[in-house]
N, CA and C atoms of all chains as a GROMACS GRO file, in nm:
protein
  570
    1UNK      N    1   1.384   0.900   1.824
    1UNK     CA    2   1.297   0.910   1.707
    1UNK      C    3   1.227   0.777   1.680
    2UNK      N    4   1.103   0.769   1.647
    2UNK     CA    5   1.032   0.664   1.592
    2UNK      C    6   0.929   0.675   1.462
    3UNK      N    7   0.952   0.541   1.429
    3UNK     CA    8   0.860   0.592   1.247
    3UNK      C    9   0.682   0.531   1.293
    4UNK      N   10   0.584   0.601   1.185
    4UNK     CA   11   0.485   0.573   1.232
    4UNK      C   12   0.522   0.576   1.118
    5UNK      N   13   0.390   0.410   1.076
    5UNK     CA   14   0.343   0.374   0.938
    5UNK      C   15   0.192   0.367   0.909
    6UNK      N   16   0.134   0.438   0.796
    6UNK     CA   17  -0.018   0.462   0.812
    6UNK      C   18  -0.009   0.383   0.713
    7UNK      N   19  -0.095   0.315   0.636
    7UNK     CA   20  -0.158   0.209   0.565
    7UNK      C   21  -0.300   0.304   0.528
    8UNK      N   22  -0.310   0.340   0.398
    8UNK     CA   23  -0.443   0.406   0.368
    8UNK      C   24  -0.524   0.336   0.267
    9UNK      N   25  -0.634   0.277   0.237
    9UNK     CA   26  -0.687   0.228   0.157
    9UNK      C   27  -0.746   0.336   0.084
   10UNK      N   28  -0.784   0.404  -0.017
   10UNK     CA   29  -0.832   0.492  -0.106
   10UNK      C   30  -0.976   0.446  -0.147
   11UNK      N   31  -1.104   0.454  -0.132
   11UNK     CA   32  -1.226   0.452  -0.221
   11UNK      C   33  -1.145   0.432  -0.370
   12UNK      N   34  -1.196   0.303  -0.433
   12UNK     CA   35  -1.134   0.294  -0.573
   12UNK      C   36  -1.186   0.400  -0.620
   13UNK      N   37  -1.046   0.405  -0.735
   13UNK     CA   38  -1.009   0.534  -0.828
   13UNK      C   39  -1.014   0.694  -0.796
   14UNK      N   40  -1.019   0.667  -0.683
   14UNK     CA   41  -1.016   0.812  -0.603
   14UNK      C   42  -0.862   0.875  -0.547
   15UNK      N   43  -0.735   0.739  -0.554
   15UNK     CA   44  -0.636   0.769  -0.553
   15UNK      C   45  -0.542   0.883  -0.562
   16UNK      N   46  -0.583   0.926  -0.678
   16UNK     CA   47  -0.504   1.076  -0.728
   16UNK      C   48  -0.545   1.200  -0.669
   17UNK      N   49  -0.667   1.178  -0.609
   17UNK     CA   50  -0.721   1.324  -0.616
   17UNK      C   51  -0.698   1.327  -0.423
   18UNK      N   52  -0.698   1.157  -0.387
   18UNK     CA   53  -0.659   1.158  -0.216
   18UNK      C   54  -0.543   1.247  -0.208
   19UNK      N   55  -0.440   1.209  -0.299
   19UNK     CA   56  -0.330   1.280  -0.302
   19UNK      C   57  -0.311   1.417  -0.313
   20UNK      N   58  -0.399   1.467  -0.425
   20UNK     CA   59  -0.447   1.603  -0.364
   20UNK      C   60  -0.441   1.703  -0.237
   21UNK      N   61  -0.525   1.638  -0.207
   21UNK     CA   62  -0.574   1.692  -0.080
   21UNK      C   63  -0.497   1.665   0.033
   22UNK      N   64  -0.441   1.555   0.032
   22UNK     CA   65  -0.329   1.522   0.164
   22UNK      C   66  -0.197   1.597   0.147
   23UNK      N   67  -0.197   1.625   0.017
   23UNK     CA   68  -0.045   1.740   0.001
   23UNK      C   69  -0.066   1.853   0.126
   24UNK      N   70  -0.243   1.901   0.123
   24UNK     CA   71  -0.252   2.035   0.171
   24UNK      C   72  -0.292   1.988   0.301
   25UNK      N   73  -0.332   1.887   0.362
   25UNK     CA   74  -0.347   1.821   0.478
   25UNK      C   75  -0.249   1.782   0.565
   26UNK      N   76  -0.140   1.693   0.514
   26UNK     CA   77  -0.025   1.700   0.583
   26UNK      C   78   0.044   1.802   0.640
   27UNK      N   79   0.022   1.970   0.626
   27UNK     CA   80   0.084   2.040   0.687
   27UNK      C   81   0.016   2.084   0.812
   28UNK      N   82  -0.061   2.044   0.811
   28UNK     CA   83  -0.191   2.027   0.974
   28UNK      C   84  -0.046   1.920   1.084
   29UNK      N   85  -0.023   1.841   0.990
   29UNK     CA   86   0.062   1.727   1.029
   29UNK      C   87   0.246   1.818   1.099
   30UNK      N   88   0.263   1.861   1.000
   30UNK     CA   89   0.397   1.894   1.015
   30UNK      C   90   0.425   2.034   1.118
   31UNK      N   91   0.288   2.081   1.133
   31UNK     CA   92   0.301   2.190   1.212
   31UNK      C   93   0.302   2.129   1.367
   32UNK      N   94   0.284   2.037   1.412
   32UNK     CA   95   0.227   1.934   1.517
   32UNK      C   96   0.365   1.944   1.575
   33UNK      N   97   0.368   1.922   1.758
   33UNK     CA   98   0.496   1.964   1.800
   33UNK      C   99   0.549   1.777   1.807
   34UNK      N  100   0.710   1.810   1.790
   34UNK     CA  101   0.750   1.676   1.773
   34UNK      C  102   0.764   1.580   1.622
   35UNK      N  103   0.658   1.631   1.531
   35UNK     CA  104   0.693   1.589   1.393
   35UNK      C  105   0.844   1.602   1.324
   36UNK      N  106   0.886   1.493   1.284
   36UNK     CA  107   1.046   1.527   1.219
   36UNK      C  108   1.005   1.564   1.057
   37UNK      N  109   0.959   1.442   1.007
   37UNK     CA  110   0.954   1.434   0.875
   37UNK      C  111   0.857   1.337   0.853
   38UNK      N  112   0.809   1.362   0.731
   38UNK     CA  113   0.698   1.237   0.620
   38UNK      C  114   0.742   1.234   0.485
   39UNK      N  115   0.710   1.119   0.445
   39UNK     CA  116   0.698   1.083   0.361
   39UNK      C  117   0.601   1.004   0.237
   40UNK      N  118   0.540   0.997   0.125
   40UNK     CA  119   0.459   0.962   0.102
   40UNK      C  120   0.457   0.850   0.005
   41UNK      N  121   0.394   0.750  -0.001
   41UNK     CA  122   0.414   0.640  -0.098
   41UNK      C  123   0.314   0.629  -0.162
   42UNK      N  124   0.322   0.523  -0.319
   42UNK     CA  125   0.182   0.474  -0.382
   42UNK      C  126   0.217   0.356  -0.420
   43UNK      N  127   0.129   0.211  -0.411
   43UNK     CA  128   0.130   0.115  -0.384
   43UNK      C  129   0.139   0.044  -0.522
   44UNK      N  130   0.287  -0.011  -0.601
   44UNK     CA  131   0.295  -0.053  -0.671
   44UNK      C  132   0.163  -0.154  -0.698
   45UNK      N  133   0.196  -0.256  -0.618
   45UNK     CA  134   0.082  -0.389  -0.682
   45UNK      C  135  -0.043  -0.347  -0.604
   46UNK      N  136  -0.095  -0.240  -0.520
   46UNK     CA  137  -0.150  -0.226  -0.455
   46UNK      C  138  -0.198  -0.050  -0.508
   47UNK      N  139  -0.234  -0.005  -0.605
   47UNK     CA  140  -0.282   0.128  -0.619
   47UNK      C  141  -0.347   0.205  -0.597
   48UNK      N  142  -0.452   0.168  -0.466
   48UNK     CA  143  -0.546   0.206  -0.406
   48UNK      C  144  -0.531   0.263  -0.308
   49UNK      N  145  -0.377   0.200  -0.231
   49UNK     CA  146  -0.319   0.229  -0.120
   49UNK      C  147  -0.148   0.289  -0.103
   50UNK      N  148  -0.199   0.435   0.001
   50UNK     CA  149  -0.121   0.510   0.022
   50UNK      C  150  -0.074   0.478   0.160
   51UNK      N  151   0.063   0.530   0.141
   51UNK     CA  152   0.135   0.513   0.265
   51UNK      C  153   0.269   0.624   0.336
   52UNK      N  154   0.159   0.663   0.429
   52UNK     CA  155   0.265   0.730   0.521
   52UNK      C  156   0.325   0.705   0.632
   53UNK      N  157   0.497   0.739   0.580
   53UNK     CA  158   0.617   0.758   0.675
   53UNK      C  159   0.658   0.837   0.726
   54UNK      N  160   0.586   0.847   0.864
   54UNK     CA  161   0.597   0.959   0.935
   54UNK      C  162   0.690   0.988   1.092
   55UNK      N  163   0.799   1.056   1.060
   55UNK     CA  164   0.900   1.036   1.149
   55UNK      C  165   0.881   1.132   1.274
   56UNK      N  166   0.878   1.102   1.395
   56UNK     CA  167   0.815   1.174   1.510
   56UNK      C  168   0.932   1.138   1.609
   57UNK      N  169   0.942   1.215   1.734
   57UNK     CA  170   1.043   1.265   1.797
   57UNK      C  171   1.063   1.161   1.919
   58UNK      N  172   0.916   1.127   1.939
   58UNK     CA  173   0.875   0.992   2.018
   58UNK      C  174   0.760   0.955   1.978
   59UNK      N  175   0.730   0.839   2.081
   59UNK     CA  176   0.599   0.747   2.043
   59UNK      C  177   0.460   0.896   2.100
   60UNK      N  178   0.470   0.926   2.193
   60UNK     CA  179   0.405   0.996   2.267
   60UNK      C  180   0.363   1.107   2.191
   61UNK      N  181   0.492   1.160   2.110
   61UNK     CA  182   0.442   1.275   2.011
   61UNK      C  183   0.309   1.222   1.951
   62UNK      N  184   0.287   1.130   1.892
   62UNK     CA  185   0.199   1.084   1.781
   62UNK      C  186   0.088   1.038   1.856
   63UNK      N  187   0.126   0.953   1.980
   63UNK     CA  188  -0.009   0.866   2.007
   63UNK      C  189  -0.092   0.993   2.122
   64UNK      N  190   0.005   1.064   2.178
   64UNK     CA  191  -0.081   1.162   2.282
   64UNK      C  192  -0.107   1.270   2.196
   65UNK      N  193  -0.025   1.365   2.223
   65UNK     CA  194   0.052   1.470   2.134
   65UNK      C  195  -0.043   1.532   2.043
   66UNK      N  196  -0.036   1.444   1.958
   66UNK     CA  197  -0.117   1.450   1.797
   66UNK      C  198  -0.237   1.427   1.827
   67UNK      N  199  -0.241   1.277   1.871
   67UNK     CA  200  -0.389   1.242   1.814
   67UNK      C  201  -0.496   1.299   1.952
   68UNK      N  202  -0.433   1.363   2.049
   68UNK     CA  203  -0.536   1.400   2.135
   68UNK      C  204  -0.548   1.554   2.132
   69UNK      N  205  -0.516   1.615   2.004
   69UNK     CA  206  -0.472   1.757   2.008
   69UNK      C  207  -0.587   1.774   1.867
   70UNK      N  208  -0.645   1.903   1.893
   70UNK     CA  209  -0.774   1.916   1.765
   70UNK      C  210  -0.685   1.956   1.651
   71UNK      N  211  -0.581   1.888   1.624
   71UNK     CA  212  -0.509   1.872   1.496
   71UNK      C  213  -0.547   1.760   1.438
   72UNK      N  214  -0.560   1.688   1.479
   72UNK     CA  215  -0.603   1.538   1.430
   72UNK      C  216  -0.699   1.527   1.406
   73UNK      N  217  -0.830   1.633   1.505
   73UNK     CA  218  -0.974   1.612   1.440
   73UNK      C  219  -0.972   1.674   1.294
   74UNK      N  220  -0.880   1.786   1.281
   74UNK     CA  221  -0.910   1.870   1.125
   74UNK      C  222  -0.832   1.736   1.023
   75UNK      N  223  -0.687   1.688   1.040
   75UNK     CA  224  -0.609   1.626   0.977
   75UNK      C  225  -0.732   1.543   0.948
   76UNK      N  226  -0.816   1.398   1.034
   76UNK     CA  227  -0.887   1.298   1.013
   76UNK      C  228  -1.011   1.340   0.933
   77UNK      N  229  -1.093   1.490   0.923
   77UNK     CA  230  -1.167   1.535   0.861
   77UNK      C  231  -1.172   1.549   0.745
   78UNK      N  232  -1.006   1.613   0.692
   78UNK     CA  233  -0.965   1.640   0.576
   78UNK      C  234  -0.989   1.525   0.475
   79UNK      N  235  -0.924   1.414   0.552
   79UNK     CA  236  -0.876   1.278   0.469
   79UNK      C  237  -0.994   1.132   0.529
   80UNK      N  238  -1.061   1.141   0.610
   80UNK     CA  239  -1.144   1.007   0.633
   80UNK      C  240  -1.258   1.020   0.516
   81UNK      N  241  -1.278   1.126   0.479
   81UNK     CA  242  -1.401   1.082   0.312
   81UNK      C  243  -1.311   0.988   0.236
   82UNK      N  244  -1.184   0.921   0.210
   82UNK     CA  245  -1.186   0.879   0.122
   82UNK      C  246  -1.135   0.755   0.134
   83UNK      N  247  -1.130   0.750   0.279
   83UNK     CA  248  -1.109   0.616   0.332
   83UNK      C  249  -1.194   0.462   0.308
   84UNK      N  250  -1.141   0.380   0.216
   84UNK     CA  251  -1.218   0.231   0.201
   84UNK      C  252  -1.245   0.182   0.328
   85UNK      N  253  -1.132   0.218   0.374
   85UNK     CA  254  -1.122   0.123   0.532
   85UNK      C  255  -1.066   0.203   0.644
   86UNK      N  256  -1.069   0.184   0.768
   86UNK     CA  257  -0.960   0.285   0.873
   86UNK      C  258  -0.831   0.247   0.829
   87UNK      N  259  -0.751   0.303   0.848
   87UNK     CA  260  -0.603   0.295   0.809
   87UNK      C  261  -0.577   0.219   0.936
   88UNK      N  262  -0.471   0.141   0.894
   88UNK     CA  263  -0.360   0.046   0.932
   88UNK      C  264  -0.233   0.115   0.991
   89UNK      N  265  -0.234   0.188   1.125
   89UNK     CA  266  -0.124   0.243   1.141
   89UNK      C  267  -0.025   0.136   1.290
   90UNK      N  268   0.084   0.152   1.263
   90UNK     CA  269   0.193   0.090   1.389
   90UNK      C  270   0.312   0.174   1.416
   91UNK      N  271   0.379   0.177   1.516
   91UNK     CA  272   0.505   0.235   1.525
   91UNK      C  273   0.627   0.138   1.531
   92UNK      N  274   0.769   0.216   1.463
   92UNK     CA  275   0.877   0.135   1.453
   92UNK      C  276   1.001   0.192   1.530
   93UNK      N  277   1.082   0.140   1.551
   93UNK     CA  278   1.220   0.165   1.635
   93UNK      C  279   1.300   0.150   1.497
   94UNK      N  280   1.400   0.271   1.478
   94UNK     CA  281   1.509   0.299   1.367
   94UNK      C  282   1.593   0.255   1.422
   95UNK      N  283   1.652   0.139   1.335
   95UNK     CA  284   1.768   0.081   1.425
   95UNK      C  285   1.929   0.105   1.342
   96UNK      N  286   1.327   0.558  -0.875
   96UNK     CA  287   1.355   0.488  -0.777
   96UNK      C  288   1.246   0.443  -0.720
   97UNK      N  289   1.256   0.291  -0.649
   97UNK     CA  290   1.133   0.269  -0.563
   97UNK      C  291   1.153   0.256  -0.460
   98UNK      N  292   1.052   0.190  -0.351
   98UNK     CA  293   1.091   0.126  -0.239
   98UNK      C  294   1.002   0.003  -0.223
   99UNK      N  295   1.081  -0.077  -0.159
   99UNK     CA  296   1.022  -0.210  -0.120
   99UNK      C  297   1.031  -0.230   0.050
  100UNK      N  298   0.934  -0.275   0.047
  100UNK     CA  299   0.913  -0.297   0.181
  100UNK      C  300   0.865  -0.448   0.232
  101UNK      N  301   0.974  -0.515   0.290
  101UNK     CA  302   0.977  -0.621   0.331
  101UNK      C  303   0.944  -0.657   0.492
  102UNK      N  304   0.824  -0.690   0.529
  102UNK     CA  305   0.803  -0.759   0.700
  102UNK      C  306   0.840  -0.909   0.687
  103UNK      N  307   0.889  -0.839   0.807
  103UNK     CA  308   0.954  -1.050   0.860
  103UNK      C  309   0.924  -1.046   0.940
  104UNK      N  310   0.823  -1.155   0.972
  104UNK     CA  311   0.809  -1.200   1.132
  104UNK      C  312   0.913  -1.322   1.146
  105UNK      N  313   0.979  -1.270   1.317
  105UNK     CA  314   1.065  -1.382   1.322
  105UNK      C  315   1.029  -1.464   1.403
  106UNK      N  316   1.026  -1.601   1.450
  106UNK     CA  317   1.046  -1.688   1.530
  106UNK      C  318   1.041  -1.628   1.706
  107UNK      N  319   0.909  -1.646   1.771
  107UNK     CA  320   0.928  -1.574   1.867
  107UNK      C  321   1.056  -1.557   1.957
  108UNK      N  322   1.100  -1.483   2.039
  108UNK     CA  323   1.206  -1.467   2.099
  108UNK      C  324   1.322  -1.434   2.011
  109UNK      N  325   1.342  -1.450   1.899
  109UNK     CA  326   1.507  -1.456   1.843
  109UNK      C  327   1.474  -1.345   1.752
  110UNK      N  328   1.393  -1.198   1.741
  110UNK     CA  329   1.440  -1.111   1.664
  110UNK      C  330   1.615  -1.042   1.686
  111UNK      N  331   1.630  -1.037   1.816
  111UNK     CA  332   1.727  -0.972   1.838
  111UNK      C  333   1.866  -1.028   1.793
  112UNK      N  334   1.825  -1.177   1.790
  112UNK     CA  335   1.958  -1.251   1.723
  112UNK      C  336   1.944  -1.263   1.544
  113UNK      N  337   1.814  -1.234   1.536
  113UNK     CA  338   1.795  -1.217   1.380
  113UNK      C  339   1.840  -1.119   1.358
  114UNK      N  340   1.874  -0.947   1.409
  114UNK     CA  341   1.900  -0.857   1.354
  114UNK      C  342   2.052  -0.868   1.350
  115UNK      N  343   2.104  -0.946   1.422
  115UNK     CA  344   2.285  -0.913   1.454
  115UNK      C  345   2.309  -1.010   1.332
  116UNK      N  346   2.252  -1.086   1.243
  116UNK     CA  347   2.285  -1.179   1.155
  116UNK      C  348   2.232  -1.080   1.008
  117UNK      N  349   2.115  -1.021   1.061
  117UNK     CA  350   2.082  -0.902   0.890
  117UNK      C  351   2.169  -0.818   0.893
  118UNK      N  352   2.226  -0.770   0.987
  118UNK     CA  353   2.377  -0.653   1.012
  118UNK      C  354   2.457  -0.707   0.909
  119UNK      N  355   2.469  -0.844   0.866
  119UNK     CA  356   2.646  -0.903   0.798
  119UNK      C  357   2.534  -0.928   0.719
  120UNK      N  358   2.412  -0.997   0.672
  120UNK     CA  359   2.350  -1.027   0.542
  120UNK      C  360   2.300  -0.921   0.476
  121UNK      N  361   2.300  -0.824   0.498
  121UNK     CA  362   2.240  -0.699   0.442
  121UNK      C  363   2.351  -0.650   0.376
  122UNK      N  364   2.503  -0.660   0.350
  122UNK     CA  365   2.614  -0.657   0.234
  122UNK      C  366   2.589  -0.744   0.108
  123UNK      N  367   2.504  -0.824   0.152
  123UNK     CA  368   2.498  -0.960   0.000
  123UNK      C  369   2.395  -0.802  -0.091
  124UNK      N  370   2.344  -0.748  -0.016
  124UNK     CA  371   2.196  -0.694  -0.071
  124UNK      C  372   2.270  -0.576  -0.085
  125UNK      N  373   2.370  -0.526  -0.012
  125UNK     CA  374   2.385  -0.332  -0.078
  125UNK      C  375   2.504  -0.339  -0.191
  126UNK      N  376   2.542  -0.503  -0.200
  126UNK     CA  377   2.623  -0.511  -0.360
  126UNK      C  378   2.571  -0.540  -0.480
  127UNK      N  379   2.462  -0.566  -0.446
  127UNK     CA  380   2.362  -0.580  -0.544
  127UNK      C  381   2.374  -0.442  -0.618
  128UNK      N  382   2.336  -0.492  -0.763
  128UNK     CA  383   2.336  -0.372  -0.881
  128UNK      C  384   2.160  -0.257  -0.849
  129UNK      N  385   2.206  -0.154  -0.881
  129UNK     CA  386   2.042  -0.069  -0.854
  129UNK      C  387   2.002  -0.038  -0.714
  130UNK      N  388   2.082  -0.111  -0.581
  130UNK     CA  389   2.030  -0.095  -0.481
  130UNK      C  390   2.125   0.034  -0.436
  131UNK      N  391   2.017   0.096  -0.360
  131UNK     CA  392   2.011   0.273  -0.323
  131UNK      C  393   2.056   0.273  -0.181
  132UNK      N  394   1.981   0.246  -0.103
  132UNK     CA  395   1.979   0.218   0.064
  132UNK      C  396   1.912   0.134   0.136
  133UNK      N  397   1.922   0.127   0.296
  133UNK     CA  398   1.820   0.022   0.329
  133UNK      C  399   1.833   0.083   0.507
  134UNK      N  400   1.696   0.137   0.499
  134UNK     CA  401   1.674   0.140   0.654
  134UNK      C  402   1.591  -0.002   0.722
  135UNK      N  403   1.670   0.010   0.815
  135UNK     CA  404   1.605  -0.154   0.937
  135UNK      C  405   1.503  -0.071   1.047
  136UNK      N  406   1.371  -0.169   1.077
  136UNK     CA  407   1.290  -0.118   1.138
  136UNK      C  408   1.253  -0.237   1.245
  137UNK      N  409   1.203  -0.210   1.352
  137UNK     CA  410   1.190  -0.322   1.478
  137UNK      C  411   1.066  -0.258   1.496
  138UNK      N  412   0.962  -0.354   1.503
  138UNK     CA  413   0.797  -0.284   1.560
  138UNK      C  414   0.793  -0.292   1.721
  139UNK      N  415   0.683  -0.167   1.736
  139UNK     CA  416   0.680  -0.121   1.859
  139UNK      C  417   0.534  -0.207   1.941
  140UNK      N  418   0.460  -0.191   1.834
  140UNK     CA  419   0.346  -0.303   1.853
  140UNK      C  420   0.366  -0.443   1.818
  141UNK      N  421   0.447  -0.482   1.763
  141UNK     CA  422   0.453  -0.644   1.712
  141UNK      C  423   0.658  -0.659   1.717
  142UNK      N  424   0.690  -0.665   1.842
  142UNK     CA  425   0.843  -0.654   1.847
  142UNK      C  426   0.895  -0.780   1.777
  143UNK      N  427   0.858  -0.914   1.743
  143UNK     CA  428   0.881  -1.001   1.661
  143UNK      C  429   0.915  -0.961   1.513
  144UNK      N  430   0.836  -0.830   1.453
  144UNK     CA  431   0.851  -0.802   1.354
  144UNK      C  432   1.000  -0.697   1.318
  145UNK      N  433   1.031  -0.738   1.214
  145UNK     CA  434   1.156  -0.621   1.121
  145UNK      C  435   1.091  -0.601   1.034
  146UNK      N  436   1.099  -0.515   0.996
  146UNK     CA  437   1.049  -0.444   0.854
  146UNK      C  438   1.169  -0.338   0.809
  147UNK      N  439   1.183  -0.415   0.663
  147UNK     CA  440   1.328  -0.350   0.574
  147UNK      C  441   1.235  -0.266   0.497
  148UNK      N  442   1.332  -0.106   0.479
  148UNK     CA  443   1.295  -0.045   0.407
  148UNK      C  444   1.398  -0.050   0.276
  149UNK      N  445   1.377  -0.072   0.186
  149UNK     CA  446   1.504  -0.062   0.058
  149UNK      C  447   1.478  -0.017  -0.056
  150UNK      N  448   1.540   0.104  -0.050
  150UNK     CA  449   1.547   0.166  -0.201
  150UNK      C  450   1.615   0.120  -0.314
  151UNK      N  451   1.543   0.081  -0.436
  151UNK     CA  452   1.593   0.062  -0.552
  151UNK      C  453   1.632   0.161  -0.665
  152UNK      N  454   1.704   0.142  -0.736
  152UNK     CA  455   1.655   0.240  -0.901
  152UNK      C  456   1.588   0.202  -0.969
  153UNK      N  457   1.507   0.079  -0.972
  153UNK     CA  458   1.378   0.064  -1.066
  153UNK      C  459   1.307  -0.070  -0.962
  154UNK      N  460   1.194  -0.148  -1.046
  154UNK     CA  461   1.148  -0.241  -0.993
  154UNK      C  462   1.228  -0.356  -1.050
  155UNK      N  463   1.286  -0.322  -1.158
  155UNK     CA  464   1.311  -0.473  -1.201
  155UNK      C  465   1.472  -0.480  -1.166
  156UNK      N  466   1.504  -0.323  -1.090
  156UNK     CA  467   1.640  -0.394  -1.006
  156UNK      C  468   1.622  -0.515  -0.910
  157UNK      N  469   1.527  -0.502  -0.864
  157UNK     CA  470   1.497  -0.572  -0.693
  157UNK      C  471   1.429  -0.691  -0.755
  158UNK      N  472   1.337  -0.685  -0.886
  158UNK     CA  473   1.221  -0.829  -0.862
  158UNK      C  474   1.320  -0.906  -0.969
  159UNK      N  475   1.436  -0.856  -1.093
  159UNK     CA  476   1.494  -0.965  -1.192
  159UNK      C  477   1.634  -0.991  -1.161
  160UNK      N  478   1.679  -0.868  -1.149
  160UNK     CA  479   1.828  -0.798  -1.102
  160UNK      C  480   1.849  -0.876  -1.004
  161UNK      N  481   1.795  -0.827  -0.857
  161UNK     CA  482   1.832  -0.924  -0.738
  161UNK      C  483   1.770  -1.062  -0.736
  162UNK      N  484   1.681  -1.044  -0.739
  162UNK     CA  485   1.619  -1.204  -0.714
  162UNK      C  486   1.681  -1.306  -0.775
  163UNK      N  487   1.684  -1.284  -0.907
  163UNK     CA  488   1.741  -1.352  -0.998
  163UNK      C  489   1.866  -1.415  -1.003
  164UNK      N  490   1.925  -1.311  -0.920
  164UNK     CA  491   2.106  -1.391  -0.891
  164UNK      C  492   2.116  -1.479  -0.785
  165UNK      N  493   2.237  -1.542  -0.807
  165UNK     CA  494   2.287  -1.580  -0.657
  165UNK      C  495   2.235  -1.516  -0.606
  166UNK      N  496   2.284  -1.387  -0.527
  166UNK     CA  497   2.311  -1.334  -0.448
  166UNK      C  498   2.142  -1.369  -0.350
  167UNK      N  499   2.081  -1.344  -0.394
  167UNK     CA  500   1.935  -1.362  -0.369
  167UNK      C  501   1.949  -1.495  -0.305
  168UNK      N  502   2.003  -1.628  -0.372
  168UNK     CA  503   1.987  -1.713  -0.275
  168UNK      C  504   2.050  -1.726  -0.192
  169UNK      N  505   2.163  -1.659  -0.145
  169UNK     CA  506   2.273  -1.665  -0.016
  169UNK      C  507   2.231  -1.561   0.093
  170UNK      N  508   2.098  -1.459   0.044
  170UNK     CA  509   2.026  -1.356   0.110
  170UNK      C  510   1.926  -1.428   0.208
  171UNK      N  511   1.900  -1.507   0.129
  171UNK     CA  512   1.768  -1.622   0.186
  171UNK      C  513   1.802  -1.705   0.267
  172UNK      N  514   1.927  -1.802   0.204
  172UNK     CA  515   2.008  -1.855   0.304
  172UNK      C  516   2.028  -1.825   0.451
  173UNK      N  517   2.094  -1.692   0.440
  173UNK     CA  518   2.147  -1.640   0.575
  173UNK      C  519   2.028  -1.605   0.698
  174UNK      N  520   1.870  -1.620   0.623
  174UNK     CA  521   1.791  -1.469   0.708
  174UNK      C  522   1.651  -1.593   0.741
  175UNK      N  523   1.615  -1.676   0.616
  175UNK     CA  524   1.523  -1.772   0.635
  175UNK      C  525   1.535  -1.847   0.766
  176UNK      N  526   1.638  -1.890   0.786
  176UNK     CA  527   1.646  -1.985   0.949
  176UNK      C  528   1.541  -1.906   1.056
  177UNK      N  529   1.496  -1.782   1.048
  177UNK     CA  530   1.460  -1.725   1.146
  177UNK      C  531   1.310  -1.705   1.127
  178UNK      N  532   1.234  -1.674   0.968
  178UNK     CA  533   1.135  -1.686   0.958
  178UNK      C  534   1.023  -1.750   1.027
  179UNK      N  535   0.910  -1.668   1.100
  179UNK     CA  536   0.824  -1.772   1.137
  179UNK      C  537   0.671  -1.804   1.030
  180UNK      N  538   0.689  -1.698   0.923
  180UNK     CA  539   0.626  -1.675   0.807
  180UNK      C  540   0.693  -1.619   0.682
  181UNK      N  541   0.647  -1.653   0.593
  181UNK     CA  542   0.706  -1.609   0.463
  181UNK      C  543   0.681  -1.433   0.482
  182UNK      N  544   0.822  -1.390   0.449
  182UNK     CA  545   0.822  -1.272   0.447
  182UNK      C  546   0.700  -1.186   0.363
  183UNK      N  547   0.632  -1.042   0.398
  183UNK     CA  548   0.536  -1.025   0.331
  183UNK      C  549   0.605  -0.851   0.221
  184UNK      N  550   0.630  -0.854   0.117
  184UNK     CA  551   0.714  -0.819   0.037
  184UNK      C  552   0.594  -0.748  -0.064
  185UNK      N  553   0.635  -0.574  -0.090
  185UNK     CA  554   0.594  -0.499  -0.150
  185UNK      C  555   0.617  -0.370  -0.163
  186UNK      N  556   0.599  -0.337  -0.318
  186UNK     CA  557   0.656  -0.211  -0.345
  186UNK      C  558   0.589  -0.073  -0.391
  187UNK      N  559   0.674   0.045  -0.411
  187UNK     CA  560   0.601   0.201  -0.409
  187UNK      C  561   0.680   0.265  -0.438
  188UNK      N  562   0.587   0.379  -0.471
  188UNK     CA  563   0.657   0.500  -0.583
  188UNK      C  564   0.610   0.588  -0.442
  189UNK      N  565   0.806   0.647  -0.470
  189UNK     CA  566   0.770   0.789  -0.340
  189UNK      C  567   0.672   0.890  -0.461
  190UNK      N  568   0.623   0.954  -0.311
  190UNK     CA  569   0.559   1.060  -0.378
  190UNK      C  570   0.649   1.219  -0.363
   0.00000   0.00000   0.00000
């Protein structure tokens, strides 16, 4: 298992309503083969920015898998209008 | 509850001896009052890096509660030797 961390910047004050829509977007996500689990954050000193913890089965799930599968074109469709910036994503080893 | 999320970059070469030393310093931190859990993370793109995940029961467990005690400085004590930057430290509301 490995965690992927997305880093989302939000178009100011558009925050709440990103959230919205990624409730019903993430299941584009979870239907994806290899997805374990996500999770979603909001950025105490940072309120603009959302963050997903997204637990995948391997690296390959996410970086081939996903993002070369037309799940990712609908997932990135759903959610890049409200992007300030490209997201900040990396993968981690659960130790 | 929140979470805080702490990156440490360590000192090139010595993450691996940094983590066998957060294994025994990471008790100063789960006796701490308010603290929930704490997953350890090793990057896949930046292997120098750990990134602590730690759940609190509020913010001002982790920023008055912990910091504020000892305990906080014998946390620092044990983990700073390894720093090759000031840890980069921030927090979030699950969603």
């Amino acid at each position: 298992m490995i965690m992927e961390t997305a880093y989302i910047t939000v178009s100011p004050g558009r925050a709440d309503e990103f959230e919205e829509v990624l409730r019903g977007a993430l299941d584009i996500v979870r239907e994806a083969e290899g997805f374990i689990d996500v999770h979603v954050h909001r950025g105490i000193e940072r309120p603009d920015v959302v963050m997903l913890a997204i637990a995948w089965e391997s690296l390959e799930a996410h970086t081939v898998g996903f993002r070369e599968s037309s799940r990712f074109t609908a997932w990135r469709t759903a959610i890049s209008p409200f992007f300030a910036a490209p997201p900040e994503v990396e993968h981690w080893i659960l130790r």
